[in-house]
C-alpha positions in Angstrom: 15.0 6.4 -13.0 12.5 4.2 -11.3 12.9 4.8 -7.8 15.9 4.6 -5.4 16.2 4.0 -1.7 18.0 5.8 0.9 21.2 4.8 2.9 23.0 5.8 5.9 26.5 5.5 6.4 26.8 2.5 3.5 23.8 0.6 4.9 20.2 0.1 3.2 17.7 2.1 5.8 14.8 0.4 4.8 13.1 3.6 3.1 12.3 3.5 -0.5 11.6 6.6 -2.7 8.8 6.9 -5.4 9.6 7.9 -9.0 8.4 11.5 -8.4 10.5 12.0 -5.1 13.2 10.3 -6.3 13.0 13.1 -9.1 12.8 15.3 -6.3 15.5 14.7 -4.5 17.9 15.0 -7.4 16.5 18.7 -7.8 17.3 19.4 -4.0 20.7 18.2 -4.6 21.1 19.9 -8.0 22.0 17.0 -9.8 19.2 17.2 -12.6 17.8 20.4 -12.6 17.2 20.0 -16.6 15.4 17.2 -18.1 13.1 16.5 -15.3 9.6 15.5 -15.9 7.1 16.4 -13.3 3.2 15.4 -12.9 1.9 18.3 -10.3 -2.2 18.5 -9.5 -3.1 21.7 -8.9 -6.8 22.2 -7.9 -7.6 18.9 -9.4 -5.9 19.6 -12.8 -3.0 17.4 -13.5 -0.2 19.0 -15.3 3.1 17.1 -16.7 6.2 19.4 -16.8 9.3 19.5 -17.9 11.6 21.8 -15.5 14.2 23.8 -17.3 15.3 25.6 -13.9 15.3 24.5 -10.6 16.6 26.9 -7.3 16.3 25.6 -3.9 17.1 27.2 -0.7 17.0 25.0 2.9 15.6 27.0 5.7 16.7 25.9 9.5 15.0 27.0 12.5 16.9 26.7 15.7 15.0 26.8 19.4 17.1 26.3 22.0 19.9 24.4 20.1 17.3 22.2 19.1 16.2 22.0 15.0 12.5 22.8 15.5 12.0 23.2 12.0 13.2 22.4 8.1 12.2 24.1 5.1 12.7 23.1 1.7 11.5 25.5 -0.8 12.5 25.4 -4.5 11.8 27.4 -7.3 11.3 25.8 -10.4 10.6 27.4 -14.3 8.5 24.8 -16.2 7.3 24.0 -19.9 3.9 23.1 -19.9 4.0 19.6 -21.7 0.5 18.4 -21.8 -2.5 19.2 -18.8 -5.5 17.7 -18.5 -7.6 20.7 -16.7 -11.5 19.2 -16.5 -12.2 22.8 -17.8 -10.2 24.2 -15.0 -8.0 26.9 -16.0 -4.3 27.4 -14.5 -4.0 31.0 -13.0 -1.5 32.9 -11.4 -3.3 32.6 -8.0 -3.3 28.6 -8.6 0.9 29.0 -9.3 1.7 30.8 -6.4 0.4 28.3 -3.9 
């Protein structure tokens, strides 16, 4: 997929989505948590990734019956398909960020 746009009740809103959050959005909704290639820069090393598990959890914070806040975190477990690392080497520390 290419890219895709986003509607609202049956009507074009005028947003379009780039290939890589287009690819995100299917992982938030589940739909292609397999088979997903990624290209993520970490540090200045690009990485291209193929997810083979993707877990996502939407965090809501509520002030005053207002939604102050959204969070959407996901978890993914990744094959390493090719990096280009400038002599940069992925660590732990880089992973967790």
């Amino acid at each position: 997929m290419n890219a895709s746009a986003l509607f609202r009740n049956g009507s074009y809103s005028g947003v379009d989505l780039s290939p890589t959050l287009t690819k995100i959005v299917l992982l938030m909704k589940g739909v292609a948590g397999l088979g997903i290639h990624l290209i993520v820069d970490i540090d200045g090393a690009s990485y291209d990734v193929l997810v083979k598990k993707a877990h996502k959890k939407i965090v809501v914070t509520v002030k005053d019956n207002k939604v102050t806040e959204i969070m959407l975190p996901v978890k993914i477990q990744a094959q390493i398909l090719e990096a280009n690392t400038n002599n940069n080497p992925l660590t732990q520390t880089k992973l967790n960020k």
